[in-house]
C-alpha positions in Angstrom: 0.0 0.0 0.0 1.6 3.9 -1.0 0.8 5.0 2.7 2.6 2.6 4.2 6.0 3.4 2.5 4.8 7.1 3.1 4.7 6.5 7.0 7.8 4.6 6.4 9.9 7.2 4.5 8.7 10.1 7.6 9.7 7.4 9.9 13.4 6.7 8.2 13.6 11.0 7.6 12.6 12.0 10.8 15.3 9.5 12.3 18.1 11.1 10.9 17.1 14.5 11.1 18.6 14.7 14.4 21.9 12.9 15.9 23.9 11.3 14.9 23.1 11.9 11.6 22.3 15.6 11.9 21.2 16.1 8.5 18.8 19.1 9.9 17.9 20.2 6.5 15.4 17.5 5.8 13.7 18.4 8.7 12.1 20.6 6.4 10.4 18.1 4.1 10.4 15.0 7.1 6.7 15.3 7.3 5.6 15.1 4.1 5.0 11.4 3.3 3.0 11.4 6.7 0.9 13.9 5.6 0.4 12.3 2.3 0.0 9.1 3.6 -2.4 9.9 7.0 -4.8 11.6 3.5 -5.1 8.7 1.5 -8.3 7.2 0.4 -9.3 4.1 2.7 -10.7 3.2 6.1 -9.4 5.6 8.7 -9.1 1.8 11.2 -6.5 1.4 8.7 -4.5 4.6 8.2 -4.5 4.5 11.6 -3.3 1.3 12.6 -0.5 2.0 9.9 0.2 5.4 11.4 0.5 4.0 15.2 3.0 1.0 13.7 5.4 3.0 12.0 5.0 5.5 15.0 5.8 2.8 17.4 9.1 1.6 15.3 10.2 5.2 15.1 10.4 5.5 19.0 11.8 2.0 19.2 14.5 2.9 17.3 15.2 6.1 18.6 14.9 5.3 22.5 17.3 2.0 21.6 19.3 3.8 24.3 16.5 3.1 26.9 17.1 -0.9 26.4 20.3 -2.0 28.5 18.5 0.4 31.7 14.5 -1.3 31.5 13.7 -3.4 28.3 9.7 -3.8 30.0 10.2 0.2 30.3 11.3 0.6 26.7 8.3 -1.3 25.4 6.2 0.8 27.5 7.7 3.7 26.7 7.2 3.0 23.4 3.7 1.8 23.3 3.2 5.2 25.1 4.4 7.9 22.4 3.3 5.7 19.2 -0.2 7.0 19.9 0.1 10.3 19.5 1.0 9.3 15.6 -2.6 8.6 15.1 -4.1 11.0 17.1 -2.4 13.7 14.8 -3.6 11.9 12.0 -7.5 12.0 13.2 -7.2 15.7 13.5 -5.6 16.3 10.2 -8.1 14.2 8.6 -10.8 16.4 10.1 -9.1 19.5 9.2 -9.0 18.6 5.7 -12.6 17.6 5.4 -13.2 21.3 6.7 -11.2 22.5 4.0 -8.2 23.9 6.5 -5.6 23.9 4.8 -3.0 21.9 5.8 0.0 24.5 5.6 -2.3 26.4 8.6 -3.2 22.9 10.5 -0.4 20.7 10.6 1.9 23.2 12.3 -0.5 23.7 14.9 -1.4 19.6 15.4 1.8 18.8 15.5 3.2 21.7 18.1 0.2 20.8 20.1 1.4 17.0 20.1 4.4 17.6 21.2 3.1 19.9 24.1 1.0 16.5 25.1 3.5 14.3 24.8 6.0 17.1 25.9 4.4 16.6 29.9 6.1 12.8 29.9 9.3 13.3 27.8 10.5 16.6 26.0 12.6 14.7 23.3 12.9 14.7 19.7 10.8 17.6 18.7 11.4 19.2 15.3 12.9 22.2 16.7 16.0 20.2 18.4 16.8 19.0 15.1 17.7 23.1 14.0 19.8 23.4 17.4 23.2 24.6 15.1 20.6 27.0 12.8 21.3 30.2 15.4 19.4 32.6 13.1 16.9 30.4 13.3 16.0 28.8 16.5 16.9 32.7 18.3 12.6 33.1 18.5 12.7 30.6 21.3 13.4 33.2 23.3 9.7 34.2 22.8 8.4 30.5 21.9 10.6 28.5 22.7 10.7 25.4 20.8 7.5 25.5 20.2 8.1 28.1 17.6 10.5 26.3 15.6 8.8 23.4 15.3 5.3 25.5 14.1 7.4 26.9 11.0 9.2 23.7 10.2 5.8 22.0 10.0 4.2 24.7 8.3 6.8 24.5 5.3 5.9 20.6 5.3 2.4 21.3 5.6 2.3 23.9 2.1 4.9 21.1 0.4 2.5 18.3 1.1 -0.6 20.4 0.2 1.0 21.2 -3.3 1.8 18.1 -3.8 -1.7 16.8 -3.3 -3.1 19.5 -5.3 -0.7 18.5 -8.4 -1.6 14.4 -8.4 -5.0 15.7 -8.0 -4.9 18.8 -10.6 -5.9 16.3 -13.6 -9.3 16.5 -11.6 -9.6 19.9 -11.8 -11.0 20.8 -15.3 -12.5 17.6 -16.8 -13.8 17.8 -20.8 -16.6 16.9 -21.0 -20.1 16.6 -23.2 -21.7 19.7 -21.7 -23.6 22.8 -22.6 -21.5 25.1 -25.7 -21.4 27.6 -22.4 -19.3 24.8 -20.2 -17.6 23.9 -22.7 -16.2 27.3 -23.6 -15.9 28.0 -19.8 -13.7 24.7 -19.9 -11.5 25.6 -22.4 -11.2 29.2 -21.3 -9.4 27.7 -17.4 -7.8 25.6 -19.5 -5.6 28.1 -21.3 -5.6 30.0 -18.4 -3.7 27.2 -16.4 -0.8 27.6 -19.0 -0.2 30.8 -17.0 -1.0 29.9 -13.5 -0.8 26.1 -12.3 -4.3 24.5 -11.7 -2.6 23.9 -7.9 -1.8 27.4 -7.4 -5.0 28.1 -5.9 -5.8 30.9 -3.9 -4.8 29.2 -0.4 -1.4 27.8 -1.9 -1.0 31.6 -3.0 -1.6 32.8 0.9 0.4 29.6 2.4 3.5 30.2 0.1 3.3 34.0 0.9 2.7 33.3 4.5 5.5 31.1 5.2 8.3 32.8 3.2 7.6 36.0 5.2 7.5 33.8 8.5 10.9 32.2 7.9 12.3 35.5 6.3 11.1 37.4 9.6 12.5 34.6 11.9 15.7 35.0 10.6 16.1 38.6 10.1 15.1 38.5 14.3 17.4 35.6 14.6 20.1 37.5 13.6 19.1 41.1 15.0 19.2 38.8 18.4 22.6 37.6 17.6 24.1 41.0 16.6 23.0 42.8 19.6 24.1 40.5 22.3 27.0 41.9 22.4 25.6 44.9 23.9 23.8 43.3 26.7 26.8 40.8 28.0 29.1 41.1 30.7 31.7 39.0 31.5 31.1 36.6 34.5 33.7 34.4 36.4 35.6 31.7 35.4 34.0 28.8 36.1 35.7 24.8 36.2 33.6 21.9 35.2 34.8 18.2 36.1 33.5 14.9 33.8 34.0 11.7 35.5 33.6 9.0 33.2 32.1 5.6 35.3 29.8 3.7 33.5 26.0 2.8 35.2 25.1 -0.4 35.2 21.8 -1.3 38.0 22.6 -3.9 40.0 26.3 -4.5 39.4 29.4 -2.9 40.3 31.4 -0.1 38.2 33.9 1.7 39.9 34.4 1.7 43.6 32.9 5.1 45.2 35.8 5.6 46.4 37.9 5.3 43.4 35.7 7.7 41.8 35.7 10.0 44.3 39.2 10.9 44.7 39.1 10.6 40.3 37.5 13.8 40.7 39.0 15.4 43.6 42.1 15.1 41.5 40.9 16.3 38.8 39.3 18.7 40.7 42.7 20.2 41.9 44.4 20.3 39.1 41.7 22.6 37.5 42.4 24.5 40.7 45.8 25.1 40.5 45.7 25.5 36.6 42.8 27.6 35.8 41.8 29.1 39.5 38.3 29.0 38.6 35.9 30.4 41.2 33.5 27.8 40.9 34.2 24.3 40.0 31.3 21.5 39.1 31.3 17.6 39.9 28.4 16.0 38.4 25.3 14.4 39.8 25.5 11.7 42.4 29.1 11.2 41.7 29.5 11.7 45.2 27.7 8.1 46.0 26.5 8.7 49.4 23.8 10.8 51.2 25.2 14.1 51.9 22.7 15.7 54.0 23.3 17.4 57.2 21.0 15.1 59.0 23.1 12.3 58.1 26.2 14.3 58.7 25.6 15.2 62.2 24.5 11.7 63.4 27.8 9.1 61.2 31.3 9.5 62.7 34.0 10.5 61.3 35.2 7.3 59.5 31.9 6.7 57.4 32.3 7.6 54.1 29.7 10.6 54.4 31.5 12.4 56.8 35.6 11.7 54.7 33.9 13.0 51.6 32.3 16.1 53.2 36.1 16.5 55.0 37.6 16.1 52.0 35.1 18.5 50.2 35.5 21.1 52.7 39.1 21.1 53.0 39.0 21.6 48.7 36.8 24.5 49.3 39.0 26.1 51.6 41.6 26.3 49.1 39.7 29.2 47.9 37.0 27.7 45.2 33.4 27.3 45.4 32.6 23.4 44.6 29.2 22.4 43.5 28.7 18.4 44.2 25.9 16.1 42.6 25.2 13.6 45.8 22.5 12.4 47.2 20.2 14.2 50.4 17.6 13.8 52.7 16.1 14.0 56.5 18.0 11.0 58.3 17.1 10.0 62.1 17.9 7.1 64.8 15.7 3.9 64.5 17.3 1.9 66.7 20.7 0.2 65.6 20.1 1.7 62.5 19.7 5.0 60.5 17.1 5.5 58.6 16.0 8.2 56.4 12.8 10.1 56.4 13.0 11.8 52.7 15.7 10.9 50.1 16.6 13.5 47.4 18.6 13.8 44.4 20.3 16.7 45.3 22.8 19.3 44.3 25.2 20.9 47.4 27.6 23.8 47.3 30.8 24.0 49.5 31.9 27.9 50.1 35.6 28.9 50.9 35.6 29.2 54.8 32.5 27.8 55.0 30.7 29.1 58.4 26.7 28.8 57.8 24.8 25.8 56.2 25.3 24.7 52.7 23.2 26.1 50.2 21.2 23.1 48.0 18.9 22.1 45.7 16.8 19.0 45.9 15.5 17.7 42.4 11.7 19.0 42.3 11.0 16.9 38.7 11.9 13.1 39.0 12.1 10.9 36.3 8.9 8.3 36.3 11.0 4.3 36.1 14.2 5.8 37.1 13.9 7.9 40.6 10.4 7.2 41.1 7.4 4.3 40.2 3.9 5.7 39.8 1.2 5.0 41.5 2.7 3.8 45.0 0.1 5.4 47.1 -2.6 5.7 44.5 -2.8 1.7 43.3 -0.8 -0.1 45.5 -1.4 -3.5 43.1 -0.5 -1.5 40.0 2.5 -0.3 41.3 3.8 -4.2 42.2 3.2 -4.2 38.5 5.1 -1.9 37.7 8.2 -2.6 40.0 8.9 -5.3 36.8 9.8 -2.3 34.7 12.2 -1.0 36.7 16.1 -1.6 36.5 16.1 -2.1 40.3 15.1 -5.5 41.9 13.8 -2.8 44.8 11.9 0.1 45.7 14.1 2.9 45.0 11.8 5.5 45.0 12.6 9.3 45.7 11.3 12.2 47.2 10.2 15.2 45.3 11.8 18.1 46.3 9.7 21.5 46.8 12.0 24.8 46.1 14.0 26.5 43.5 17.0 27.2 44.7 19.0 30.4 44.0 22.3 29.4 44.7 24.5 33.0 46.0 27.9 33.0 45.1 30.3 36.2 46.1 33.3 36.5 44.0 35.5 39.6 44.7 33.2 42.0 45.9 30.6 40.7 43.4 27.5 38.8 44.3 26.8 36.1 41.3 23.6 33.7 41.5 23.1 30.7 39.7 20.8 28.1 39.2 20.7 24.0 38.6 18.5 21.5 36.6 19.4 18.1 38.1 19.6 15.5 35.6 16.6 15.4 32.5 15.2 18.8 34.2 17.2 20.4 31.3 14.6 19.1 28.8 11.6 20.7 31.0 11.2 24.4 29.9 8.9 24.8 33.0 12.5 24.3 35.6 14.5 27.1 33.8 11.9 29.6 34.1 11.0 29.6 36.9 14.9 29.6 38.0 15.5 32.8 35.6 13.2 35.1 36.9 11.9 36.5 40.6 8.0 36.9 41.4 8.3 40.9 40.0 9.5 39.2 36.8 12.9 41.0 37.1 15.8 38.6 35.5 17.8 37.0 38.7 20.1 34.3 37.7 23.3 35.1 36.1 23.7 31.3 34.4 22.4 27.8 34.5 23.9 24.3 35.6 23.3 21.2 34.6 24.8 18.1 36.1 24.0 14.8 34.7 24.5 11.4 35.3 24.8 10.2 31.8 26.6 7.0 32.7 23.6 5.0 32.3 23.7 5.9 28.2 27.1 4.4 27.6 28.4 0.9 27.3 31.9 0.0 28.1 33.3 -3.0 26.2 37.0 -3.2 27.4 39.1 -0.1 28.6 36.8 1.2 25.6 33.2 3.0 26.4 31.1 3.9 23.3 28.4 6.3 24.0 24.8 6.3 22.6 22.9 9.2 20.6 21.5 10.4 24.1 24.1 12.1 25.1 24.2 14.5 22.0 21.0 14.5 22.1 20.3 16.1 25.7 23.3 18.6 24.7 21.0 19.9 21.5 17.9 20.3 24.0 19.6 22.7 26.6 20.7 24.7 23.8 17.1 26.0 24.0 17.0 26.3 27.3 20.0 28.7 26.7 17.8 30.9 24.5 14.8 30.6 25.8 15.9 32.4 28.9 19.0 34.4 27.6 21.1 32.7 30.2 24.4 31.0 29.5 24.0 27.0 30.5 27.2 25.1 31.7 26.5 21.1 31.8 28.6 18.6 33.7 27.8 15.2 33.0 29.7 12.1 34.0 30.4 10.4 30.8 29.8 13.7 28.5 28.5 15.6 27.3 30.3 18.6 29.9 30.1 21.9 27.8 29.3 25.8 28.1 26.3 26.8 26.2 26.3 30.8 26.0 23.0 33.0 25.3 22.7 32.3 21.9 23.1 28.9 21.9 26.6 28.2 20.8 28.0 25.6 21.8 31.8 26.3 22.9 34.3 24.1 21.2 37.5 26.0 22.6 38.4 26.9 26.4 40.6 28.8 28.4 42.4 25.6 29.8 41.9 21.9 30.4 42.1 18.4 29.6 38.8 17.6 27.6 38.5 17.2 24.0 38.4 20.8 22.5 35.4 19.7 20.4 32.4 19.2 22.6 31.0 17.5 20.4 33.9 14.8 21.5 34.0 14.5 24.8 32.2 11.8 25.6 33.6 8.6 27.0 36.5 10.4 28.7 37.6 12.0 32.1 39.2 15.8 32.7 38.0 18.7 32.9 37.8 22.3 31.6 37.8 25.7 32.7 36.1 29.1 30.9 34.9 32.7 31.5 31.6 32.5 31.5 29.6 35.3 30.0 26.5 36.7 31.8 23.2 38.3 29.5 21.2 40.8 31.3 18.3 40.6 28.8 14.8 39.5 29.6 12.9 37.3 27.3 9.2 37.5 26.6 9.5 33.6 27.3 11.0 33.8 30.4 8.0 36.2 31.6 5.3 34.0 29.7 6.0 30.7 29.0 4.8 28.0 26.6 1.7 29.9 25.4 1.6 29.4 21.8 2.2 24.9 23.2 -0.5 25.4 25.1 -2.8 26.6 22.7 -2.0 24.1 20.1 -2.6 21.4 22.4 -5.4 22.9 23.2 -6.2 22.8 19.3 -5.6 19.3 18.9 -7.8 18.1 22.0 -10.5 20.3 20.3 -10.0 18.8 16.7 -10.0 15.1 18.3 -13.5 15.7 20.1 -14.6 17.3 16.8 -14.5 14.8 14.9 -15.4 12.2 17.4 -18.5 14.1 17.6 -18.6 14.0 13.4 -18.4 10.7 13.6 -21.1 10.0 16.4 -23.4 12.4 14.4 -23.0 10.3 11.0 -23.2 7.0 12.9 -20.2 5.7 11.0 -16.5 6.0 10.7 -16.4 9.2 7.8 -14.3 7.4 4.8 
């Protein structure tokens, strides 16, 4: 059947769209054969069956990554985000019997499906494909990706139309045994489509008009962004980042904690005395044990809490702020035993001369199968169900945390404030907002941090560890969250991929000194580190004050489109063919 090798030919373009293939340019035709093929002629039980298939095989492939953590979870997973396939189908099939045209609809179905599916797992949306195209992507910082994605779907959406309109343009003016006033009427549009394409109608004339001044204004703003961010930066401090690399496997032994441990405090030191950084990074939970105060004040001083906070303490007094990824939590006295109240994934910072409390964060958006199963409380039963998708063979389960941190930093005479997405809380556009700005809307971070624990997404066959597509992957999306908010994004990740991201979403290859790979591209798979100047943007963006407005309305579309036309199909009693 033509639709299915349409579906398949979306499925195989959208694929390589983004890494490692990165051929971003077909991005702009990717959607095409689905349109073509969700359109076709036949029962919609079977366009959509088709459409949730080759939907399923797409995320199969593309969450392969997903398979040595959960196999049950990849299936589910899986199963999960193939729906939306044929959901946008359903609502483009409606649109077109309303005679919407599809260069105005399918930007706005498919930004809406990936505002749905967006609430589970931000990944793979149209937009992270164009994360090198600065002129380009620069309108996130007023709709986010959201943007992107509605112009690269609304050139696929006039391209598929066109094409739809040329197959059926032989349709158009039929000759036929009429009336000598039909006839002549016949042969007069016949000529006249010598001069102007039978498809040209008057909504391809609007659509083609439309979208080249969309794309041409995107990228005269893309680059008026980029020209005058000069003007609004001011240099920040210098500012360490240190990548472990200690592959995850659940439930069997990598490295010893320990070894890892003093892998980074060496590291550690010698960005210190090289680069005299004010702030150096460790990545998250590479500290393996529960750093919390609680647990502090109640272990002696030979448990393995207490030598790293020692050792972490006597580092900061060397003159550097140190930002740790461990864990946290409320710990208390049953018995024997300790035992903890709340456990956290949690981001601490160690100040030179340290006399008050530590300043953290504790990771306010978990990831569901990996830090948290649903439905403990809520279905008891369901949940022992779910325990089989985990990568544990127990309940690991942690706690929400509740507050954004600000994290204050003072630097000669100069009071700096930073904030940190823990782990895939740099794919959430929600987590960087509300970091970037106070209640009065008045900007109050000068950067982002992102520590990672991409361990898990690398497999280590020898002394050799070869790293999966995730780790570029997460790398393209916090590009975005670099623009979105006009605030410079340093990532440390244990494995790679550890880079600084500045304002306007470049991606530094190059720094001031270190051990890394100078291409950022390449550092995965390897220990160092790396020390820059960090740069600091003192603009405010309209998505920083407003959010995902123009997602939320598309969703918002597409729910109403579904109920439409399950209401059309109620009313006629029958599927419509």
């Amino acid at each position: 059947m033509p639709f299915i090798v349409c579906f398949a030919i979306s499925v195989v373009l959208l694929t390589i769209i983004g890494a490692p293939f990165n051929l971003s340019y077909l991005a702009w035709i990717a959607l095409v054969p689905f349109v073509i093929g969700s359109l076709v002629d036949g029962k919609n039980s079977v366009v959509l069956l088709v459409a949730y298939i080759a939907g399923l095989l797409y995320w199969l492939g593309n969450l392969y990554w997903l398979v040595p953590i959960t196999i049950p979870g990849w299936i589910v997973v899986c199963l999960y985000l193939a729906v939306y396939w044929p959901l946008v189908v359903i609502a483009l099939r409606y649109c077109v019997r309303r005679k919407i045209p599809i260069w105005f609809s399918l930007p706005i179905l498919i930004v809406g499906e990936e505002a749905l599916r967006g609430w589970l797992f931000s990944w793979r949306f149209l937009a992270h494909s164009q994360f090198r195209n600065l002129p380009l992507i620069q309108i996130a910082d007023i709709f986010g990706t959201a943007g992107i994605s509605f112009i690269i779907a609304m050139a696929n959406g006039l391209i598929a139309e066109i094409i739809i309109d040329l197959k059926n343009s032989h349709k158009v003016y039929p000759l036929r045994r009429d009336t000598k006033a039909q006839k002549i009427n016949n042969i007069y549009f016949k000529k006249l489509s010598v001069f102007v394409p039978s498809w040209l109608k008057n909504s391809n004339i609007i659509g083609i008009v439309l979208t080249v001044c969309v794309i041409s204004a995107t990228l005269l703003y893309g680059q008026y962004r980029i020209d005058q961010t000069g003007r609004f930066i001011q240099p920040g401090p210098k500012v360490g980042v240190i990548q472990s690399n200690v592959p995850v496997v659940a439930g069997e032994d990598t490295d010893s904690s320990k070894e890892t441990f003093l892998n980074l405090l060496t590291n550690s030191r010698a960005c210190l005395l090289e680069a005299r950084p004010s702030l150096i990074i460790w990545p998250e939970t590479m500290v393996e044990t529960s750093m919390g105060d609680s647990l502090l004040a109640l272990v002696a001083e030979d448990d393995i809490a207490q030598v790293c906070h020692n050792a972490l303490s006597r580092h900061a007094n060397e003159g550097v702020n140190i930002l740790i990824g461990a864990f946290g939590g409320d710990a208390y006295v049953a018995g024997e035993k300790i035992k903890f109240k709340t456990k956290y994934n949690s981001a601490f910072l160690y100040e030179p001369n340290q006399l008050g409390p530590r300043q953290y964060y504790n990771k306010t958006h978990l990831v569901p199968f990996g830090e948290y199963m649903p439905l403990k409380k809520q279905l008891p039963f369901l949940f022992k169900l779910l325990m089989l998708l985990s990568p544990y063979d127990y309940d690991y389960t942690l706690d929400e945390g509740n507050e954004y941190t600000i994290f204050k930093m003072p630097v000669q005479n100069k009071n700096y404030q930073f904030g940190v997405m823990i782990c895939f809380e740099d794919t959430i556009p929600q987590v960087a907002r509300k970091l970037a700005l106070d209640e009065n809307g008045n900007k109050r971070l000068d950067w982002l941090v992102n520590i990672s624990n991409d361990g898990w997404f690398v497999r280590k066959n020898g002394d050799r560890i070869t790293a999966s597509v995730e780790l570029s992957q997460r790398m393209a999306i916090c590009v975005f969250r670099a623009i979105e908010n006009r605030l410079s994004v340093i990532r440390c990740a244990n494995t790679g991929i550890s880079c600084l991201i500045d304002s306007a979403g470049n991606i530094k290859d190059n720094f001031s000194a270190g051990t890394l790979n100078k291409q950022a591209v390449q550092r995965t798979g390897q220990s160092g580190w790396f020390a820059d100047e960090i740069s600091i943007d003192k603009r405010v963006t309209a998505f920083s004050k407003y959010g995902q407005l123009l997602a939320i309305s598309c969703a918002i579309c597409l729910i109403v489109c579904l109920i439409a036309s399950l209401l059309s199909v109620c009313h006629n009693g029958k599927c419509v063919q």
